[in-house]
N, C-alpha and C positions, 0 to 999 in steps of 0.2 A: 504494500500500500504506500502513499505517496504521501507520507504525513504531511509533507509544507503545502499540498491540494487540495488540505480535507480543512487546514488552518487557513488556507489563503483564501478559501469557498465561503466563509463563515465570517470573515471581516468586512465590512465598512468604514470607509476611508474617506471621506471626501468622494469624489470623480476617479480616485483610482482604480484602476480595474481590477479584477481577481490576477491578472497576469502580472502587473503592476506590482502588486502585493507581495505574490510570490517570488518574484526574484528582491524581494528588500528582506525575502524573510534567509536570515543564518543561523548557522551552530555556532552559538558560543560558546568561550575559546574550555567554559570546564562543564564536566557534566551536573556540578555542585550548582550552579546556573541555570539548568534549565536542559532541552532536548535540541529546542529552537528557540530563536525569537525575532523580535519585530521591531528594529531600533526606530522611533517615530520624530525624530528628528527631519528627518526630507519631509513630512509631510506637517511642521509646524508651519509650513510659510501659506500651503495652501487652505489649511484651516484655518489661519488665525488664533493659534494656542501654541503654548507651550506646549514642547514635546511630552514634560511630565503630565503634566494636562490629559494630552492625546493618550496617553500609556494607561492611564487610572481607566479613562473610559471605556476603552477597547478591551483592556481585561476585567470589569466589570459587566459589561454586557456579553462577554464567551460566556457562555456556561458550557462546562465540565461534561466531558460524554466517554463514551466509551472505549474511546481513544485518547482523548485528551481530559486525562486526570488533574492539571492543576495549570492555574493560571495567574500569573502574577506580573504588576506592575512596579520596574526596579529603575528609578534613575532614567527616565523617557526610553527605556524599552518594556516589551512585553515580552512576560518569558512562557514558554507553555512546557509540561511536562507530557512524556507520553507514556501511557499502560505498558511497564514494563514486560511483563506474562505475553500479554497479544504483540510485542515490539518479538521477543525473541523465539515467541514461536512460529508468528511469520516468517523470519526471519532465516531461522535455519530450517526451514521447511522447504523456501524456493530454491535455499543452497542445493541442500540432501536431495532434491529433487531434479533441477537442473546440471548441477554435477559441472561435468567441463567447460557446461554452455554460462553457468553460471556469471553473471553480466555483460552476455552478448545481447543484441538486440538486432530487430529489423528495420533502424530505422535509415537505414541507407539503402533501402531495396530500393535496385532502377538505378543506381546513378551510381555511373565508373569516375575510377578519382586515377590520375595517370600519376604514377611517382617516378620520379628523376633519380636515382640515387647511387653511390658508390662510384660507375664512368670511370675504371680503370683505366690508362694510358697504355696500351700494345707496347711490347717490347721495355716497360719502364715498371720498376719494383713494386710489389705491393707492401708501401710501407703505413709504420702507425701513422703519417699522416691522413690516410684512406679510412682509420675507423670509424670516426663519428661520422662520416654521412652514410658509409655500410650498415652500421646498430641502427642510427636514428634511422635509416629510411627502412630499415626492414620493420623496423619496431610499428612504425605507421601503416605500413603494409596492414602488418598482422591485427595492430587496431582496426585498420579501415574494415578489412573482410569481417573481424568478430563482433563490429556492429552494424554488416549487412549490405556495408559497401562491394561497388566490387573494383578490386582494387590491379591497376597492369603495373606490374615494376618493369622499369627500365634500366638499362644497363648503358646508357651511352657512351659508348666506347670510343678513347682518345686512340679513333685509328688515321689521323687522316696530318699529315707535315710533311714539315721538312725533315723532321727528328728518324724517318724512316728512310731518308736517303742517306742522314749522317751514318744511318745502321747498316745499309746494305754495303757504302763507302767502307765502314769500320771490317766487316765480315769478311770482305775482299780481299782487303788486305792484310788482317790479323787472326781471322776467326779460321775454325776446325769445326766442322760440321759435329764430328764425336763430342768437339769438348762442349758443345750449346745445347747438345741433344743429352748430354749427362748433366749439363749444368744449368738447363734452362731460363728462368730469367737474374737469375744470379748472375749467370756467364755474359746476356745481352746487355745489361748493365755496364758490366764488368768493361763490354767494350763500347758500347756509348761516351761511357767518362774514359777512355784511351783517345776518342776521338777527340774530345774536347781538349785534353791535354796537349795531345796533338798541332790540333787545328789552333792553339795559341803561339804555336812557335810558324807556322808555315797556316795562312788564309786560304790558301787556294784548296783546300780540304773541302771548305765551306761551300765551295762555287762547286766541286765535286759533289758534294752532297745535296745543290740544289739540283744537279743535274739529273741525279740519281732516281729524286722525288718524281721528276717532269718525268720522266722514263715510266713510273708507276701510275703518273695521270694517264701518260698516252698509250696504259697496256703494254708494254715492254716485257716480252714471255718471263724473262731470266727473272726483271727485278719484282712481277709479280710477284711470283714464285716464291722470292723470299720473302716480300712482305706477307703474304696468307702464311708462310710457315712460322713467322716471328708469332704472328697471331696465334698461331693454333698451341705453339706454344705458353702463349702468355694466358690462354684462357685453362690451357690445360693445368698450372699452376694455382690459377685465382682459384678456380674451379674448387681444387681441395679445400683452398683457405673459405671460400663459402660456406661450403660442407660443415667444415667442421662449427662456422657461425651461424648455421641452421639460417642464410639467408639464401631466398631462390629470386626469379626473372625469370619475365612472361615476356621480353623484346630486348634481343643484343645489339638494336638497329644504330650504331656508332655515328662519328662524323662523317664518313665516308658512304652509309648508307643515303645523305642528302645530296650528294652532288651534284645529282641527275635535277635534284628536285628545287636551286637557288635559283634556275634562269628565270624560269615565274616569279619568283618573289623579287626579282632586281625589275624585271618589265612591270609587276606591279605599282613597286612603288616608283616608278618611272612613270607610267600613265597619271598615278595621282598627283603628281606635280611632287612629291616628297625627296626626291633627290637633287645635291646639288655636288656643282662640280668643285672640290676644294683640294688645291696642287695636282690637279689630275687624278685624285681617288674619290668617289661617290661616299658623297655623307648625306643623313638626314639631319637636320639643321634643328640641337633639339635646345638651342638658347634660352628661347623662350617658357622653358620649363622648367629652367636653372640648370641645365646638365650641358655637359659639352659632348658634340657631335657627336652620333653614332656612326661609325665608319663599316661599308656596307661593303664597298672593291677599295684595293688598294690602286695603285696609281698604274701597277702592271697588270692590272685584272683579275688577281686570285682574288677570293671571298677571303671572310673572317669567321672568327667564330661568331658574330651576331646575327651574320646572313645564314649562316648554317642553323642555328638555333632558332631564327624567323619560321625558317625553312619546317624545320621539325618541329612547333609548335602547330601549325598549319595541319600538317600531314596527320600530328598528333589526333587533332581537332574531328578532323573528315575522315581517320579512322577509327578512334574509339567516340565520338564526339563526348567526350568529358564532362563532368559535372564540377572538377578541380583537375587541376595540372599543378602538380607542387616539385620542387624543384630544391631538392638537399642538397647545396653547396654552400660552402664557406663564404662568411661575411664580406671576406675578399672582396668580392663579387657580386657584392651589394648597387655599384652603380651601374655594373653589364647588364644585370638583369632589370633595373627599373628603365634602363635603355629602350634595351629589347622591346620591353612590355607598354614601353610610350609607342614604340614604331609598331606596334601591331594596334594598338588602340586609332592610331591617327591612319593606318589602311582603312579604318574602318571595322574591325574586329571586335562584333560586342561582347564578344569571351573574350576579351582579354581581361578583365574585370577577375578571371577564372584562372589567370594566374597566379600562382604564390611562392616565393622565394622563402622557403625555409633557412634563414640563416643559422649558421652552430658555430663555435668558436674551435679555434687549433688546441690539437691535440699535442704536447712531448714529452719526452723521457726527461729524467729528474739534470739529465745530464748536457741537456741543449737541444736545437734543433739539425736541421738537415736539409742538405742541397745533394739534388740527385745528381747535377753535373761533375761536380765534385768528390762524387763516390759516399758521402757523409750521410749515412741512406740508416736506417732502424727498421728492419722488414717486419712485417706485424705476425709474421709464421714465430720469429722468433720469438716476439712478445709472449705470444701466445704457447709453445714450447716451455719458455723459462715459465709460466705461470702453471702450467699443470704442473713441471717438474718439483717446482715449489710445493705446491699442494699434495703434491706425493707425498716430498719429504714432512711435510705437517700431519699428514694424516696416518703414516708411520709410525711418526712420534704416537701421537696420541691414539691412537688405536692398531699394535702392528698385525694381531688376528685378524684385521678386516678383510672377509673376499672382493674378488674383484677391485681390489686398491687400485690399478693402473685405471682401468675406467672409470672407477669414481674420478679420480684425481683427475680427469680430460673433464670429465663433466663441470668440476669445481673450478678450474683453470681456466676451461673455456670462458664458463659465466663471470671469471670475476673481471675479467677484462673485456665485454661487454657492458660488468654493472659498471664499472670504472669511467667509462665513458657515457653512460645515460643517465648515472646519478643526479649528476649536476642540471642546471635551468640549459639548455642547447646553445647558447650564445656564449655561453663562461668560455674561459679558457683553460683547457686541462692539462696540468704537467701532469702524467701519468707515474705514479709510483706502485712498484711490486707488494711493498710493504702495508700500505694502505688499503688494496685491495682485495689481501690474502688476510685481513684480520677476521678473524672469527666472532668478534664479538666486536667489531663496529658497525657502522652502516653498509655492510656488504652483500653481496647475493652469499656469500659462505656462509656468513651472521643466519639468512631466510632460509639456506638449504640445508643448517644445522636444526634449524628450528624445524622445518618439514622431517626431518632423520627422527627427531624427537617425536612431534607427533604420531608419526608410520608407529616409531615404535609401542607407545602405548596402545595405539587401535589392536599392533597385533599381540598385545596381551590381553586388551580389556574387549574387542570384535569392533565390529562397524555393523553401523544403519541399525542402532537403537531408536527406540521411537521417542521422539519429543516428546514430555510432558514434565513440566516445571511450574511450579504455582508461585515461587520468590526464587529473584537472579539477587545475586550479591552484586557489589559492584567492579571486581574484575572482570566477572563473568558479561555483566552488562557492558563495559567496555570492548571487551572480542565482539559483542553481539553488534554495537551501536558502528566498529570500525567495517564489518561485515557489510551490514546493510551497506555501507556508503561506494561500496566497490562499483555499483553501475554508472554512481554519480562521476566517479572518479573518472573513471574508461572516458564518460562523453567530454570530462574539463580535456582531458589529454588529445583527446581527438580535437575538438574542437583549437587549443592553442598551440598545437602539433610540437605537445611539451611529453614524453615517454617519460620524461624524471618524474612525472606525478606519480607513475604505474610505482616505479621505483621505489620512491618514498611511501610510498601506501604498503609495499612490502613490507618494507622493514618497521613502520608502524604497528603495522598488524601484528608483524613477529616480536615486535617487545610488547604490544598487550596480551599476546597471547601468552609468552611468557611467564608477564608477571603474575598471571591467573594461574600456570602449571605451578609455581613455586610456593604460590598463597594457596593455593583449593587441592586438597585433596580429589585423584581423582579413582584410582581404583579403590582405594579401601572407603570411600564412600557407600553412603546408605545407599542400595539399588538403585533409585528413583533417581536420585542425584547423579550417581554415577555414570548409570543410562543417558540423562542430560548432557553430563558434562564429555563423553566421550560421543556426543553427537555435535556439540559444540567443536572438538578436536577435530574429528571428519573434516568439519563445514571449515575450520581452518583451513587445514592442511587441500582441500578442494579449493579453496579461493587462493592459496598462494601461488598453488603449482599453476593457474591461470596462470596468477599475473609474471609468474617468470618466464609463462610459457610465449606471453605476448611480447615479453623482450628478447625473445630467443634462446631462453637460459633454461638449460633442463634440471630434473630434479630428483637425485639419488634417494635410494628407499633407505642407504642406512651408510652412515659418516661416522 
C-alpha cells in the first residue's frame, strides 16, 4: 500500500492538489518522529497562516484509521504514524511473495531507452579509466529492464582514426604476428607507444600512419585485414573482462559503423542554412548559445566525432525510435555533447529534448593517473585480478575450511571493484583504493555479501517461507521492515537521477539494520511465533539485497 496516497487523499490544503501534497509529504530523518510527514511551511504563504497554525489544523481534523494510528502537530509539520502489524505484514508479504521481482515494476512498458556506455577504443587497453561508464551504464541497463523499460546497450566502438594506421605503420615494422596473437592487447599497446616514441624522434612516421589510415578508408585488402584482426582481437579481450563484470550489449555499431551514414547529415545541415564556412572547415555557428562552434569537416574533408555522433543519434532515432538516448561518458565531455544536442535540436529534431549526457567523474589508483601514449596505462583485468586475489587471501585468513574459496573470492573481488566505483554520487571523482574496498565491515559490497553469508546461514538452520504473523514489531525489527518497504521507492529515485549509488547505499543500509536486529533479537531460540517472524523477516532481507547487488552486477555467495 502506498501510505503517503492514503495520507495525501485525506488532506486539504488550500488549492493544493492530492499530487501537490504528496510529493511535500517525507520521512523524517528518525522513526522517534513519526512514519511520514507534512512540513507546512510552502503552504503558509498561500493560506495566510503560520505554518504552526497550518500543522495544528490538519492534524486535528485527520482522524486516526486503520492505517494511520497517530497524528500529530510538531513545530509546523504534521507527523502521522503508521499501524505497525498491517506496515510489516504487508510488507514482507509482497517481499516473500515476489521474491526476485521484488521492486520491479511495469512502469516503463513500451518505451526503449538507448544506453551509450563503456565504447572501448580497438586496438587501445582496457584500462581502470573504462570502469565507471562500464558499472554505471550497465547498472542503468539493468535498472531500466527491472522497471519494464526496454533497454538496447551500446557499445560504440573507438574503431574509426588515425590511431589504426599509427598501428598497422607500428606492426610492419616491429610486430610478430605470434607475439600479438599471444599477447593481445597488451602486445598492440605495447607497440602503439613504440610508435609514438618513435615518431618523436623522426615525423614522417606520422605522414606514414596517415597514409596507412587513407588505405583503410579506400579498402586497401592488406590494411583491412589488419584492422578487423586488431579488432577481433580487442573485442576478444574486452569480451572476458565483461564477463566477468556481468555487463552485456545488444549493438557493437562503433564509429566506423556511421561512415556511410554523415553525407546526409553534412547535406542536411547544408540545406538548413546551418553550416558555415570557417578556415575552410564547416562549422555550425553555435555563439549564440554561449558555446563555441561545433566543427562538423575539417578543412580536408574528414568528419569529426560530432558529425559521427549527429550521424548515430539519427540512425539511433529511426531505428529503435527511443523514448531516452542516454549517453555515459565523462564530464570531459560535457560541452561535445551539449554541442551535439544544440545541432540536432536547430535540424529540427524534436527528440533531441531525448537526449541525456550522463556525466561521472574519473576514476584512479591511489598512485596517479595515466596516459596510454606513454605506456602509463593501469589495465582494469589487473585491478580486478589483484582484488579477488586479495579477497582470497582475507577469506583464508578468516575462514581456511571454506569450499569453493577461489570462486567465492572472484565473486567478492569482482563486486568490490564495481561497489568501488558506484558507491559514490557518479560525478565525484574516484581515487580507487584496494584497501577501502576489501573492508569487511565498511561500506562495501563484502560488508552486504557478508551480511547475505549471514542471513543464508540462519535460514538454513532455522528453514524459509514461514508464514507471517506478528501482533508487536520491536523497533529493530521495524527498522529492516520500514528500510524494506522503501526499496521500490529507491529503484525509481535511481532511475529517474541515473544515480546507481542510491541502489548502493540502500545496501549497505539495509545490511547495518538488518544487523543490528540479528545482534539485538534473538532469532532461533525465540518463542515459535517470533521466531517464525523473524526468520521470515531474514528471507525478505536477504531477497531484497541479493536484488539490489544483483542490479549492480555484483553476485552473491551463499557462505563467506
Amino acid at each position: 500500500m502506498d501510505f503517503k496516497k492514503h495520507i495525501a487523499a485525506r488532506i486539504r490544503a488550500g488549492e493544493l492538489s492530492e499530487a501537490e501534497i504528496y510529493d511535500l509529504i517525507a520521512v523524517p530523518p528518525t522513526t522517534e518522529m513519526g512514519d511520514y510527514a507534512l512540513p507546512c511551511f510552502r503552504l503558509a504563504k498561500s493560506l495566510r497562516k503560520a505554518p504552526v497554525l497550518i500543522a495544528e489544523e490538519i492534524a486535528s481534523n485527520f482522524a486516526t484509521d486503520e492505517y494511520v494510528t497517530e497524528v500529530a502537530a510538531v513545530n509546523g509539520y504534521v507527523n502521522f504514524r503508521i499501524d505497525r502489524a498491517f506496515w510489516t505484514k504487508q510488507t514482507l508479504e509482497r517481499v516473500l511473495s515476489e521474491r526476485e521481482r521484488y521492486g520491479s515494476s511495469e512502469e516503463g512498458k513500451g518505451k526503449t531507452v538507448c544506453i551509450d556506455y563503456s565504447s572501448v577504443n580497438i586496438a587501445k587497453p582496457f584500462h581502470i579509466g573504462h570502469l565507471s561508464t562500464t558499472v554505471l551504464g550497465s547498472a542503468l541497463y539493468k535498472l531500466h529492464k527491472f522497471l519494464g523499460y526496454t533497454p538496447v546497450g551500446i557499445n560504440h566502438l573507438g574503431d574509426y582514426g588515425t590511431q589504426f594506421g599509427k598501428l598497422i605503420s607500428a606492426y610492419k615494422r616491429w610486430g610478430k604476428k605470434e607475439d600479438v596473437e599471444a599477447g593481445g592487447l597488451r602486445a598492440l599497446n605495447a607497440l602503439y607507444v613504440r610508435f609514438h616514441e618513435e615518431a618523436e624522434k623522426d615525423e614522417s612516421l606520422n605522414d606514414e600512419a596517415r597514409a596507412f589510415f587513407k588505405k583503410i578508408e579506400e579498402g586497401d585488402a592488406e590494411s583491412v585485414a589488419l584492422f578487423e584482426w586488431f579488432k577481433e582481437l580487442t573485442l576478444k579481450d574486452v569480451g572476458r573482462i565483461y564477463e566477468m563484470l556481468d555487463v552485456h550489449f545488444d549493438s557493437w555499431a562503433g564509429e566506423s559503423f556511421y561512415i556511410d551514414k554523415m553525407a546526409p547529415v553534412v547535406e542536411e545541415l547544408r540545406e538548413k542554412n546551418l553550416l558555415t564556412e570557417s578556415d575552410g572547415a564547416q562549422i555550425v555557428d553555435l555563439e549564440a548559445y554561449g558555446m563555441p562552434p561545433c566543427l562538423i569537416l575539417r578543412s580536408d574533408g574528414a568528419s569529426l566525432y560530432a558529425t559521427r555522433d549527429i550521424a548515430a543519434a539519427i540512425y539511433r532515432k529511426n531505428t529503435y525510435d527511443f523514448y531516452k538516448c542516454l549517453y555515459v561518458v565523462a564530464y570531459q565531455q560535457n560541452l561535445h555533447f551539449k554541442q551535439i544536442f544544440k545541432v540536432l535540436e536547430l535540424m529540427g529534431k524534436d527528440w533531441a529534448k531525448d537526449l541525456i549526457h550522463v556525466a561521472y567523474g574519473m576514476v584512479s589508483l591511489e598512485d596517479g593517473s595515466m596516459s596510454t601514449r606513454k605506456g602509463k596505462v593501469v589495465y582494469l583485468e589487473d585491478v580486478i585480478e589483484k582484488c579477488v586475489q586479495k579477497s582470497l587471501d582475507i577469506i583464508t585468513e578468516k575462514n581456511p575450511d571454506l569450499e569453493n574459496k577461489e570462486e567465492i573470492a572472484k565473486t567478492v573481488g569482482v563486486g568490490a571493484v564495481i561497489f568501488g566505483a558506484l558507491y559514490n554520487n557518479k560525478i565525484k571523482d574516484i581515487t580507487f583504493s584496494y584497501e577501502k574496498v576489501l573492508n569487511f565491515e565498511g561500506e562495501t559490497s563484502c560488508y552486504v555479501q557478508y551480511t547475505c553469508a549471514r542471513a543464508n546461514s540462519v535460514l538454513e538452520k532455522g528453514g524459509r517461507g514461514k508464514k507471517v504473523s506478528i501482533e508487536k514489531v520491536c523497533p529493530q525489527e521495524f527498522e529492516v521492515i520500514k528500510q524494506l518497504a522503501d526499496f521500490p521507492d529507491v529503484l525509481r529515485d535511481a532511475l529517474e537521477k541515473y544515480e546507481p549509488c542510491f541502489v548502493a547505499r540502500y545496501a549497505v543500509d539495509l545490511a547495518q539494520k538488518f544487523n543490528k536486529f540479528y545482534f539485538d533479537c534473538s532469532i532461533l531460540n525465540a518463542e515459535q511465533e517470533t521466531k517464525d517472524f523473524r526468520l521470515s523477516l531474514t528471507e525478505a532481507t536477504l531477497i531484497t539485497l541479493k536484488n539490489a547487488l544483483g542490479l549492480l552486477g555484483i553476485g552473491v555467495p551463499e557462505k563467506m
